[in-house]
C-alpha positions as CSV (number, residue, x, y, z in Angstrom):
1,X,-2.1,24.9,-5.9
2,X,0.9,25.4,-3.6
3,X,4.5,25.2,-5.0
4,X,5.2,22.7,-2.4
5,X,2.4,19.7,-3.5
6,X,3.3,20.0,-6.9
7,X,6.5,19.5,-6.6
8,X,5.5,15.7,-5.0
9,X,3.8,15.1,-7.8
10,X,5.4,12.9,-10.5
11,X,6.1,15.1,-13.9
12,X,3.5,13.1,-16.2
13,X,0.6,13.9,-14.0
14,X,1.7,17.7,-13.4
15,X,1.2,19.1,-16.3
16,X,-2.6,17.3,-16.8
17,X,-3.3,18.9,-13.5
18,X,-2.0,22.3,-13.7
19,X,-3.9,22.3,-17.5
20,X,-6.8,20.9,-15.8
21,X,-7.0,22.7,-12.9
22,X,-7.3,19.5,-10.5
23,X,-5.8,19.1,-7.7
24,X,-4.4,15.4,-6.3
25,X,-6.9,13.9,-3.5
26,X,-5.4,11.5,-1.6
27,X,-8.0,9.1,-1.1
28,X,-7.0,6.7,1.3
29,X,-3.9,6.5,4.2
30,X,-3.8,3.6,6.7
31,X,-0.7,2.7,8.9
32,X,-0.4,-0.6,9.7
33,X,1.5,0.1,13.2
34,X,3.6,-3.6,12.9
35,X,5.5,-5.8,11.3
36,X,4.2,-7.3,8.0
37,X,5.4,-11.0,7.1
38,X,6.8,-12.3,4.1
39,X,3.4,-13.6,2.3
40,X,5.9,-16.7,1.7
41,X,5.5,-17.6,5.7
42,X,1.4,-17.1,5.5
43,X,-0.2,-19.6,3.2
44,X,0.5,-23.4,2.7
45,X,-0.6,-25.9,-0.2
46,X,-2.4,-28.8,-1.1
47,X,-2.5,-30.1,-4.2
48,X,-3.9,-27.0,-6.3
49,X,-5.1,-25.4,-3.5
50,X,-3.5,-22.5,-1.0
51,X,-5.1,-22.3,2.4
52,X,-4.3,-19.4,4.8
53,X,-2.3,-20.4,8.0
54,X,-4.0,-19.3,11.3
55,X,-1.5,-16.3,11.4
56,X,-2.2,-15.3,8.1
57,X,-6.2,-15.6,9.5
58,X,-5.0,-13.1,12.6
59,X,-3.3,-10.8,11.2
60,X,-5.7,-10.3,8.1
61,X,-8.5,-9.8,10.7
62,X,-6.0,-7.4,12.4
63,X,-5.5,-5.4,8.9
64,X,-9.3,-5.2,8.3
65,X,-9.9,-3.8,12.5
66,X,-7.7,-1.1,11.4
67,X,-9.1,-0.3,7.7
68,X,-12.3,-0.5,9.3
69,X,-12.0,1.8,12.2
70,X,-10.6,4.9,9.7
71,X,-13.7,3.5,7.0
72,X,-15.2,6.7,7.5
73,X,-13.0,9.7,7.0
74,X,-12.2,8.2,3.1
75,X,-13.4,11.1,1.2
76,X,-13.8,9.7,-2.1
77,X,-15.1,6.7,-4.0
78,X,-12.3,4.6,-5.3
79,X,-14.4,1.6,-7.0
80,X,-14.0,1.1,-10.7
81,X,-11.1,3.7,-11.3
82,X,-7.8,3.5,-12.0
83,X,-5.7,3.3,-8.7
84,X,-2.4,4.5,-8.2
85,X,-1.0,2.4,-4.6
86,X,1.6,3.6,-2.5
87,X,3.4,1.0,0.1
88,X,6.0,2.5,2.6
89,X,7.4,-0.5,4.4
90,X,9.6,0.9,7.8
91,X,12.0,-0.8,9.3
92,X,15.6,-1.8,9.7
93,X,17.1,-2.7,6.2
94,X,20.7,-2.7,7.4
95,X,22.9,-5.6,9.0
96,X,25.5,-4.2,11.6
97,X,28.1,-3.9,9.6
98,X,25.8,-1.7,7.4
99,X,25.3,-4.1,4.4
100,X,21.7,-4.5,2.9
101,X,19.6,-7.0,4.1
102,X,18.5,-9.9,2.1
103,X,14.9,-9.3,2.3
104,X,12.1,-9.0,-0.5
105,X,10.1,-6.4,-0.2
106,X,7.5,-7.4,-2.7
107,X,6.5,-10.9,-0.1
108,X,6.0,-8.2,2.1
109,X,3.8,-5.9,0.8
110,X,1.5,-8.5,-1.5
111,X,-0.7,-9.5,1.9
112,X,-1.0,-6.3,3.1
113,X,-2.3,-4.8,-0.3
114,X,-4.8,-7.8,-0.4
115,X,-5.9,-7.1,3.0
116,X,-6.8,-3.7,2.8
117,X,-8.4,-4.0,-0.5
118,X,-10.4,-7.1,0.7
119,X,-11.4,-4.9,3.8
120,X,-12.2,-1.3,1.6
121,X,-14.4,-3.8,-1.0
122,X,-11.3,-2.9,-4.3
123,X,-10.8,-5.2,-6.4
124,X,-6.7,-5.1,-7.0
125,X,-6.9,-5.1,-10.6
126,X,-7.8,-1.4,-10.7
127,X,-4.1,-0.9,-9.5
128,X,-2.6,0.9,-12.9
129,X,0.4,2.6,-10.6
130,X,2.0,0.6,-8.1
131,X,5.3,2.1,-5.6
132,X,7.2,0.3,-3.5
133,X,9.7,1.9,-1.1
134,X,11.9,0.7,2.0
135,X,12.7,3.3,4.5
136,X,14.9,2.7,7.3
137,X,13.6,3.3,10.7
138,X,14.4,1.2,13.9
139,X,10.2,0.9,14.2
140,X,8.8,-1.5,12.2
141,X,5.7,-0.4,10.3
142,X,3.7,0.1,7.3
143,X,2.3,2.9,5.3
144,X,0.0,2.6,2.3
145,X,-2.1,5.3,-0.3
146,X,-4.6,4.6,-2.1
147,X,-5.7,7.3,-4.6
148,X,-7.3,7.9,-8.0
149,X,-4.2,7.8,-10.9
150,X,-4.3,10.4,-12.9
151,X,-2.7,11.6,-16.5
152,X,-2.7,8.7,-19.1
153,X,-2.7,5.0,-19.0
């Protein structure tokens, strides 16, 4: 295995893979090339119930267009294993004064994680390994991995 991949891998799955002689497949890569909204903005309620607005509706259909169009290059099958997910949210985190905005990352990655499971056929409870990250870029965008998690747990 080259130098270079292991070094991306976190420490707790090297060693397995370097004893095993495995190699990391990266199962699954889909950019979502816009804006995701907070999942606070998407649904409303009733009583007990949570009904999806007519964005929500759009833009999920939107999310499954593009899981669905790259549906064929996935290389392996993800159903019942133990997932590790991987969500890359772009955009710009800073205020002009370069302060932090106030924005919560985890509003913004929960319907996009639902979508593309809903669309691939995963059921989100097979997520044992879950990253979050916010990278500053003036485009706004998302990234997200699915892949097999390896080592223990």
């Amino acid at each position: 295995m080259p130098e270079e991949k292991l070094s991306e891998i976190p420490w707790d799955q090297e060693d397995y893979l370097i004893r095993n002689k495995k190699s990391p497949i990266l199962a699954i890569e889909i950019s979502i090339p816009f804006r995701t909204p907070s999942i606070n903005h998407l649904f409303w309620h009733r009583g007990n119930m949570k009904i999806m607005t007519k964005e929500a509706r759009e833009l999920r259909k939107k999310i499954e267009e593009i899981v669905y169009k790259d549906k064929n290059t996935y290389e392996e099958n993800l159903f019942d294993k133990k997932l590790k997910v991987e969500v890359e949210i772009y955009e710009d985190w800073y205020t002009k004064k370069g302060e932090v905005k106030k924005k919560d990352i985890s509003n913004r990655e929960k319907f996009l994680v639902d979508s593309v499971f809903n669309s691939l056929g995963l059921d989100d409870k097979f997520i044992f390994e879950h990253i979050m990250k916010k990278i500053q870029s003036k485009e706004e965008f998302a990234v997200i991995r699915i892949s097999e998690k390896w080592g223990q747990n």
